[in-house]
N, C-alpha and C positions, 0 to 999 in steps of 0.2 A: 504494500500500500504506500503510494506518494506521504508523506509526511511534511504536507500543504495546507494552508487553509488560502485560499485563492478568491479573491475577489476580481470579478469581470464586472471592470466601470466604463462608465463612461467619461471621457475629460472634456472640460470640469466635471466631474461628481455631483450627482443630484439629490436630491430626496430618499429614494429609495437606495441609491449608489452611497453615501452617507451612512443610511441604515446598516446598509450590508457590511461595511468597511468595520461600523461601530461593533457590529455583532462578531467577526473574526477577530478582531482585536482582544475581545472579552474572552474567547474561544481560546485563542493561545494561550490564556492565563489556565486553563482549565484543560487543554488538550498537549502532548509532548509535539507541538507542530508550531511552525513558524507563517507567519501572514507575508503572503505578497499580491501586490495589486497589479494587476493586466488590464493596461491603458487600450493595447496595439492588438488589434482584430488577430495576430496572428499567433499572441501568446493567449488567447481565449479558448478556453470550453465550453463554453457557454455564450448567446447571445448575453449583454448587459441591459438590466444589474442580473447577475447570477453571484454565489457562494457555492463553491466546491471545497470539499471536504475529503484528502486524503484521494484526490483524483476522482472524485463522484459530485455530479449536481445533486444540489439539495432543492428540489422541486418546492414552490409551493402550491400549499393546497388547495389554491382559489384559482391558479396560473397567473396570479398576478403581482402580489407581495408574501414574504416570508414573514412565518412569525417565529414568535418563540417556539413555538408547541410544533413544526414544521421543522426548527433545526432540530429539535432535541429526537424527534421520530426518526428523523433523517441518520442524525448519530447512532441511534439505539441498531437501527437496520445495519450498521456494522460492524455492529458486535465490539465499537472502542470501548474500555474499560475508562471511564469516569464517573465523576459528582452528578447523576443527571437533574438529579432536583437543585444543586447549589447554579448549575448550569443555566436550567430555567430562571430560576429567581433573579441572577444576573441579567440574562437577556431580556426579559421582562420588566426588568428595570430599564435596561438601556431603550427600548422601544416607548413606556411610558415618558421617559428625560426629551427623547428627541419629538415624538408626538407632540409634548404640551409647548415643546420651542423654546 
C-alpha cells in the first residue's frame, strides 16, 4: 500500500479543495502516512477535489462532498489499524471550524 494521503486540488484551492487539504493534514497526525498535494492533472488520481488514501479514492457518498463518516468508512474498508472514533471527532471538528468560517 502507497503510504500517501494525496490531495487532488485545484490551484488556487477552493472550498471543498481546502476541506480536503484540512482533513489529510489531521489524517497524518493519526495515520503512519505523509500528505502531499497534486496541483498538475498528471500527478492526479482522481479528478479534483478528491483525497486518496494509501493509493485508493475515498469516494463520497453523495458524489459530491466528503464527510467525516465517508473518510472514516473509507479507512475502515482497508483494514489500517487506527483511533477511528478519535479520527472522526477530529475531522468532524475540522469540517464544523471550516463550515461556520
Amino acid at each position: 500500500m502507497d503510504a500517501m494521503i494525496t490531495v487532488c486540488s485545484k490551484s488556487p484551492p477552493g472550498g471543498r479543495c481546502k476541506l480536503y487539504i484540512a482533513y489529510a493534514d489531521s489524517l497524518a497526525g493519526l495515520l503512519p502516512m505523509a500528505v502531499r498535494i497534486a496541483y498538475a492533472e498528471a500527478e492526479m488520481a482522481a479528478e479534483p477535489p478528491a483525497l486518496v488514501v494509501g493509493g485508493r479514492v475515498i469516494a463520497p457518498a453523495d458524489a459530491f462532498m466528503l464527510t467525516p463518516e465517508d473518510i472514516v468508512a473509507g479507512l475502515d474498508g482497508m483494514g489500517l489499524s487506527y483511533d477511528s472514533s478519535a479520527a472522526l471527532a477530529c475531522l468532524q471538528d475540522i469540517e464544523r471550524k471550516l463550515m461556520e468560517g
